[in-house]
SERO-4910 file (N, C-alpha, C, O; in steps of 0.05 Angstrom, whole numbers):
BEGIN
 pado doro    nc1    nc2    nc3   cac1   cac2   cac3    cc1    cc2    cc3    oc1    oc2    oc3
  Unk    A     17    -23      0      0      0      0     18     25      0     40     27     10
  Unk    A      6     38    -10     27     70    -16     24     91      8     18     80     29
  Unk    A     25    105      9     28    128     29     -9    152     24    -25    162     39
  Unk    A     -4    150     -6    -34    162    -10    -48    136     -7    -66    150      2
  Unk    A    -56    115     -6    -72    111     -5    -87    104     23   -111     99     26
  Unk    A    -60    105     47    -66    109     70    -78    131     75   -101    132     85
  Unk    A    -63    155     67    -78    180     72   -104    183     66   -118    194     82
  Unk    A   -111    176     50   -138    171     26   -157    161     61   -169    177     75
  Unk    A   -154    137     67   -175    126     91   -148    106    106   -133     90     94
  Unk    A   -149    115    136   -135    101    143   -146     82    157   -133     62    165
  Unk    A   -175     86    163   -190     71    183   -192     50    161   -190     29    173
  Unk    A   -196     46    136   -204     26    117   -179      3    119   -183    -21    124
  Unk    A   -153     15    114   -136      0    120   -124      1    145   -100     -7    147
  Unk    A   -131      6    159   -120     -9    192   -124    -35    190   -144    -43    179
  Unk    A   -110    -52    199   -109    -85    199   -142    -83    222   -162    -96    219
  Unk    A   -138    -71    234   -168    -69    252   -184    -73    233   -184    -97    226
  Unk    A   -198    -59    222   -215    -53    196   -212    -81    182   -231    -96    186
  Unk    A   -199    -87    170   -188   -110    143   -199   -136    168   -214   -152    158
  Unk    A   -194   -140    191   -198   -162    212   -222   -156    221   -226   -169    241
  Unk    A   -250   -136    213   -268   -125    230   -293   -147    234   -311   -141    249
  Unk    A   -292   -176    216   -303   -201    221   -299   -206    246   -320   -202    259
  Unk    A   -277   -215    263   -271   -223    280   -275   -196    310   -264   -201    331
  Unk    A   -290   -171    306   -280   -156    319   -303   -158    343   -324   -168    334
  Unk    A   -304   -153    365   -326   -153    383   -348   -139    367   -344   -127    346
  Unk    A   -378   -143    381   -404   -123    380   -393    -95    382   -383    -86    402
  Unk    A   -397    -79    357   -398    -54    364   -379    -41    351   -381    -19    341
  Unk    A   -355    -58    350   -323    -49    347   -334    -34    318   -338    -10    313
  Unk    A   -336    -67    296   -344    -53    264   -362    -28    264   -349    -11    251
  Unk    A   -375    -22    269   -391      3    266   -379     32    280   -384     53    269
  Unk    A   -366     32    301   -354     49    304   -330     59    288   -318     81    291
  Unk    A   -325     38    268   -300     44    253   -312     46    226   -300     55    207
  Unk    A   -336     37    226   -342     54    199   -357     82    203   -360     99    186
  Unk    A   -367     83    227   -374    122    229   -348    136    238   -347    160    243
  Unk    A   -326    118    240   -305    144    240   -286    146    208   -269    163    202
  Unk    A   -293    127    194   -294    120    171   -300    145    150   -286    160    136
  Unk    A   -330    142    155   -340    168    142   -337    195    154   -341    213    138
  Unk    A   -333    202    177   -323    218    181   -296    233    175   -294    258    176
  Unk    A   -274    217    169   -243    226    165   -260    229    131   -263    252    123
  Unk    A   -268    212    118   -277    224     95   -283    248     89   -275    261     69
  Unk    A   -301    255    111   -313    277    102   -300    300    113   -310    322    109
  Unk    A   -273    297    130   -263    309    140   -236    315    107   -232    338     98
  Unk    A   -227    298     99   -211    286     79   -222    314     56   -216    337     48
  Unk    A   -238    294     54   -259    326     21   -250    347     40   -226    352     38
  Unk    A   -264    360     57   -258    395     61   -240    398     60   -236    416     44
  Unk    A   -213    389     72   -181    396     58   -178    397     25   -168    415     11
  Unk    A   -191    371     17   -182    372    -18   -198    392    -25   -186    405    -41
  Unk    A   -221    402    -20   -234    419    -29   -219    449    -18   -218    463    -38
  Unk    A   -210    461      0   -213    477     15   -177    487     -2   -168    510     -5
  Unk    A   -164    462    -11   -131    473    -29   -148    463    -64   -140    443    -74
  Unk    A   -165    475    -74   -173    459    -96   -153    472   -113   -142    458   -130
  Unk    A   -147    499   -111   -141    521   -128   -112    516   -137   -102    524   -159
  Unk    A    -98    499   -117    -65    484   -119    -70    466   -130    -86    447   -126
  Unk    A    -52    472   -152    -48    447   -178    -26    429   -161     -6    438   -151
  Unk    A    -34    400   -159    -18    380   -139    -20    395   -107    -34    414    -99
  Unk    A      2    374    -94     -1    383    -66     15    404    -60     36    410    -73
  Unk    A      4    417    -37     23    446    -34     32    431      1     25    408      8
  Unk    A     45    448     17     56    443     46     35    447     60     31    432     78
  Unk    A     21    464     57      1    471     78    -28    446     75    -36    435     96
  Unk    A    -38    441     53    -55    416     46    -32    396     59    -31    403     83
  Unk    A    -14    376     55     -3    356     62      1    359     83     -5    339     95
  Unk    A      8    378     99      0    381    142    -23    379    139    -32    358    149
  Unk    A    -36    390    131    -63    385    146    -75    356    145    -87    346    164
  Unk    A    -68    338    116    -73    323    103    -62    301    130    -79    286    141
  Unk    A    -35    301    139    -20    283    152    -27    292    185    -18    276    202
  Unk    A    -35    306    191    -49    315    216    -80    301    220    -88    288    240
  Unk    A    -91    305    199   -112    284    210   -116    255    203   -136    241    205
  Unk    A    -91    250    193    -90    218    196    -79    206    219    -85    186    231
  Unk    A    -59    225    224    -47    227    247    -72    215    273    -77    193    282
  Unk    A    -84    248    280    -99    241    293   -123    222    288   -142    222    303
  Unk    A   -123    202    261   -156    186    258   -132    159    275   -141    144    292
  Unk    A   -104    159    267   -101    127    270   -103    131    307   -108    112    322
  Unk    A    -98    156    318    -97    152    348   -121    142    358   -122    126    376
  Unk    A   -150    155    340   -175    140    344   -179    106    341   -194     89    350
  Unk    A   -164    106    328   -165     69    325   -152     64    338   -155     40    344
  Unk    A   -136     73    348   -118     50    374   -136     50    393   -141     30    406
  Unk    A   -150     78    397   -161     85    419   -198     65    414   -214     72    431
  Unk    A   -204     52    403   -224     38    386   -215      8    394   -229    -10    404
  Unk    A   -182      8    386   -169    -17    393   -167    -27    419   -171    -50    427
  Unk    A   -159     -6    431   -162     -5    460   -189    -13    481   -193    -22    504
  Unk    A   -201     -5    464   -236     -4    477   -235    -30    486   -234    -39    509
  Unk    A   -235    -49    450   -256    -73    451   -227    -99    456   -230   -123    448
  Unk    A   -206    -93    465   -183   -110    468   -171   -121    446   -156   -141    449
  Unk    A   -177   -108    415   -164   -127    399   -140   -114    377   -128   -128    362
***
């Protein structure tokens, strides 16, 4: 997997996510509403640098800031349900 396509959804590829068969009641669904949320969090950055042809520094912080902070939510998800 490449680096954008982590950025792209990180909750999709967290081995959490890819394992979410095996995951307690509850676990899967919380990781797909945080799912759509970094999405929709994802668009307003791409939208918000549309005007920059490719990536500029200020899009790619922000871009790597909230992946940053989505994978802390999955540990913290991971943490919950023990797996």
């Amino acid at each position: 997997m490449n680096n954008m396509e982590e950025l792209k959804d990180p909750v999709k590829n967290s081995e959490l996510h890819k394992n979410a068969k095996n995951c307690p009641e509850g676990c899967y669904e919380e990781l797909e509403k945080l799912k759509k949320e970094y999405q929709s969090q994802y668009a307003d950055i791409e939208s918000k640098h549309k005007d920059f042809h490719g990536r500029d520094d200020r899009s790619a912080k922000e871009l790597m800031d909230l992946t940053i902070a989505f994978r802390k939510r999955i540990k913290t998800i991971r943490d919950k349900y023990n797996v």
